[in-house]
C-alpha atoms as an extended CHARMM CRD file, in Angstrom:
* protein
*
        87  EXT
         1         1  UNK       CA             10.0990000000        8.7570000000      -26.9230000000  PROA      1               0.0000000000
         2         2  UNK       CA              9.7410000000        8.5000000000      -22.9100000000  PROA      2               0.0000000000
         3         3  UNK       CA             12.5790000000       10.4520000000      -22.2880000000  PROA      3               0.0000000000
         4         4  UNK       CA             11.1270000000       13.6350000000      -24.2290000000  PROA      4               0.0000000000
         5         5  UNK       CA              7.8160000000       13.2210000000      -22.6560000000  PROA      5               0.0000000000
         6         6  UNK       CA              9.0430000000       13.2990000000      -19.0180000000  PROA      6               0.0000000000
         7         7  UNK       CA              6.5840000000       12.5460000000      -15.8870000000  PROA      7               0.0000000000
         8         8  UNK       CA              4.8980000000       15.6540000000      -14.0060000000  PROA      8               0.0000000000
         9         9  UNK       CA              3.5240000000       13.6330000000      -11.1370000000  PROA      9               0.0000000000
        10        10  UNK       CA              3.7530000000        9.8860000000       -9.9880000000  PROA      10              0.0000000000
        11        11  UNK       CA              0.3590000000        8.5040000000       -8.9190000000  PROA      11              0.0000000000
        12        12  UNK       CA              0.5740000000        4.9710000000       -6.7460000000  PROA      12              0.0000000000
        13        13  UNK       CA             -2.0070000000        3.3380000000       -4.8120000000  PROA      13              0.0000000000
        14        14  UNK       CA             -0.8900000000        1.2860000000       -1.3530000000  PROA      14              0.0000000000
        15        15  UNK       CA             -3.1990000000       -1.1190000000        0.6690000000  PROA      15              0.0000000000
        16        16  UNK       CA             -1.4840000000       -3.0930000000        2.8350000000  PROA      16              0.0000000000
        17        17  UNK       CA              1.8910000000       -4.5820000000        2.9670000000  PROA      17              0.0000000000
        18        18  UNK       CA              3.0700000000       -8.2330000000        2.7890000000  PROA      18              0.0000000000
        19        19  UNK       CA              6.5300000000       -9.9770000000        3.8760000000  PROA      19              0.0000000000
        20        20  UNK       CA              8.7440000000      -12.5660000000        2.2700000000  PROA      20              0.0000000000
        21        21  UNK       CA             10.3710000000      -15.1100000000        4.8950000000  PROA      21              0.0000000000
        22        22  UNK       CA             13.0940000000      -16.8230000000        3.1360000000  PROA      22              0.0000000000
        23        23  UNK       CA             12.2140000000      -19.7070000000        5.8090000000  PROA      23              0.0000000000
        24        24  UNK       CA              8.6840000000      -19.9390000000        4.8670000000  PROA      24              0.0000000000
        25        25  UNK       CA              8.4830000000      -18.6980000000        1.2590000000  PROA      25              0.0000000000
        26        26  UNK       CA              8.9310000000      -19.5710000000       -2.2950000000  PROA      26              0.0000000000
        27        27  UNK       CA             10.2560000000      -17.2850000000       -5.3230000000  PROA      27              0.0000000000
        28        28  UNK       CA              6.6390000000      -17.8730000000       -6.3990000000  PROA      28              0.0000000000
        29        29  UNK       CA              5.3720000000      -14.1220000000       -7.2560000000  PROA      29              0.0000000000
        30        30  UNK       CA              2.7330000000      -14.2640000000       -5.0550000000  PROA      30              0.0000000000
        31        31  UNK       CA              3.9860000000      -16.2580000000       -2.0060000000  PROA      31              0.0000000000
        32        32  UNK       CA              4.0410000000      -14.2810000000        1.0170000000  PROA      32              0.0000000000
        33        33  UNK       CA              3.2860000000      -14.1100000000        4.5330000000  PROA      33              0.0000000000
        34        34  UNK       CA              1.6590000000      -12.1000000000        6.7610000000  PROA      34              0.0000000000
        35        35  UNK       CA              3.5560000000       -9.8900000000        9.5040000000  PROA      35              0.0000000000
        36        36  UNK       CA              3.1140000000      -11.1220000000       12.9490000000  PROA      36              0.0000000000
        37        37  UNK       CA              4.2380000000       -8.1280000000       14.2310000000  PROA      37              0.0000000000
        38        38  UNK       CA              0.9760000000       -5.7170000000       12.4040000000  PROA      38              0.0000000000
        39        39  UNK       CA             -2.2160000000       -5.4030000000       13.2570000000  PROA      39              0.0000000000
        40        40  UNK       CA             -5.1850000000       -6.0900000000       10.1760000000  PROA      40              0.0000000000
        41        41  UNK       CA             -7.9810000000       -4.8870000000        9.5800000000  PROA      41              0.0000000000
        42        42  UNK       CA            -11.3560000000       -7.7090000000        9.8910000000  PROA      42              0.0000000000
        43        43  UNK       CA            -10.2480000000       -8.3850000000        5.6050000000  PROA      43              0.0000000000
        44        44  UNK       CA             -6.8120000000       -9.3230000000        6.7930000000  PROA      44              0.0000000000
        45        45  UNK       CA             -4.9450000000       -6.2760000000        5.7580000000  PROA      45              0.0000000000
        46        46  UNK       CA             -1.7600000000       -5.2030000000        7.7410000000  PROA      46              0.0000000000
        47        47  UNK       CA             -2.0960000000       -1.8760000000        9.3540000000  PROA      47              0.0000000000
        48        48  UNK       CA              1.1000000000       -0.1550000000        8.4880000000  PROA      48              0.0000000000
        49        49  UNK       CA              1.7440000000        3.4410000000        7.8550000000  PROA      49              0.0000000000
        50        50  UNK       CA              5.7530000000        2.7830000000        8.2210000000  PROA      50              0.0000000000
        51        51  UNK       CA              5.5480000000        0.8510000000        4.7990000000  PROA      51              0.0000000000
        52        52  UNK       CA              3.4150000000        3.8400000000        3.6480000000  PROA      52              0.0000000000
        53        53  UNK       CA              6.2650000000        6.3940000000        4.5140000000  PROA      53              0.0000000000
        54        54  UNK       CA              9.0900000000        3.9510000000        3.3830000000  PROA      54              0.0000000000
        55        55  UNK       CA              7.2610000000        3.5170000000        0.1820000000  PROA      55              0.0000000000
        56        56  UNK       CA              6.8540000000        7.5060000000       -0.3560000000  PROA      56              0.0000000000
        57        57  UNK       CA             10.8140000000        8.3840000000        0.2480000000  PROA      57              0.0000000000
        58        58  UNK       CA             11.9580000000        5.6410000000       -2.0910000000  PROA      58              0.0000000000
        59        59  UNK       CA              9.5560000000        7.2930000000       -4.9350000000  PROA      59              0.0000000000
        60        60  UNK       CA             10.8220000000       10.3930000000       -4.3380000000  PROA      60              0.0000000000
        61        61  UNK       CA             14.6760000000        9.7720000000       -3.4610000000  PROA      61              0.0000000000
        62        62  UNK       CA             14.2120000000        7.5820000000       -6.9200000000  PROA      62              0.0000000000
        63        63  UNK       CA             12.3640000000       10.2570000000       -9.4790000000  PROA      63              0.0000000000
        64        64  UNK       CA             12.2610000000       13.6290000000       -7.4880000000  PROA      64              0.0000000000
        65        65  UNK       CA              7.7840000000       14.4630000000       -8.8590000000  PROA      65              0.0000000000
        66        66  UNK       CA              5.1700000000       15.2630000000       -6.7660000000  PROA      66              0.0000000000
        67        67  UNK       CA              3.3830000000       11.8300000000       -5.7900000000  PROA      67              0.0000000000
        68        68  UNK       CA             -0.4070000000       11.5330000000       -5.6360000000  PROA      68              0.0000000000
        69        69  UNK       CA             -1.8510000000        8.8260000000       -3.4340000000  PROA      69              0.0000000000
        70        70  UNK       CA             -4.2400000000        7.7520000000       -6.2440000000  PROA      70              0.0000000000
        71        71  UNK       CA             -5.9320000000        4.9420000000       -3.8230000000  PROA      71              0.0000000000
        72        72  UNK       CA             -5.4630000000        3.8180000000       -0.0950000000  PROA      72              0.0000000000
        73        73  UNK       CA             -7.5180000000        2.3540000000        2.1520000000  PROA      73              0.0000000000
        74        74  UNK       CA             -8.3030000000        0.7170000000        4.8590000000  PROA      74              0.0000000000
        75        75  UNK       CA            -10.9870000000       -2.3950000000        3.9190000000  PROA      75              0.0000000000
        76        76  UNK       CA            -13.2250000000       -2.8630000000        6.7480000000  PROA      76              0.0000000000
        77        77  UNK       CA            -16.7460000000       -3.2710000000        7.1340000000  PROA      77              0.0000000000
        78        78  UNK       CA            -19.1920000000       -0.3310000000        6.8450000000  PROA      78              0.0000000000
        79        79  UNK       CA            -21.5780000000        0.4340000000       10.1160000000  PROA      79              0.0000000000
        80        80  UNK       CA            -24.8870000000        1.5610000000        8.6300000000  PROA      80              0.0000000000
        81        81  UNK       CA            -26.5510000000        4.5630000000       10.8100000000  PROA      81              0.0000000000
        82        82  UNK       CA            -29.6650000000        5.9470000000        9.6070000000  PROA      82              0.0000000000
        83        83  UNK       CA            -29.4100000000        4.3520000000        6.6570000000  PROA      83              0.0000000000
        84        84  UNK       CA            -26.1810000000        6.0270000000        5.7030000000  PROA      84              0.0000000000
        85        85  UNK       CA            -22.1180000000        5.1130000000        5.7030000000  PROA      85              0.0000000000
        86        86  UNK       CA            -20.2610000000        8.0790000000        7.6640000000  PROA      86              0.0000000000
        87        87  UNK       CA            -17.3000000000        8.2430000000        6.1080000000  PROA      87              0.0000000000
């Protein structure tokens, strides 16, 4: 059934990027670490585009469809002026 309705486009959404330190770290799903080496944001998020790109290639090296960046972000906190968020 999959294989006759084929994918047109691969949407992903990317946020930040955690690391796994075999010295520090479980096989616990969610046990992770944060990057010394990245900046974050004032929510803790790593900064890091690289991971971004990296992420991209593999998609398309792996399925060869146009990829939408359904969500990304940067969390921080929003500066009000005149009573408005400038995006």
């Amino acid at each position: 059934m999959i294989a006759a309705n084929p994918l047109d486009f691969l949407g992903i959404s990317y946020y930040y990027s955690k690391m796994v330190d075999s010295a520090q770290n479980s096989y616990l799903p969610n046990d992770n670490s944060r990057n010394p080496y990245l900046e974050e944001s004032p929510w803790g998020w790593t900064i890091d585009p690289q991971v971004l790109y990296n992420t991209l290639s593999q998609y398309w090296d792996r399925y060869q469809k146009p990829i939408i960046i359904a969500e990304n972000g940067l969390r921080m906190y929003d500066k009000l002026e005149n009573d408005q968020v400038h995006d």
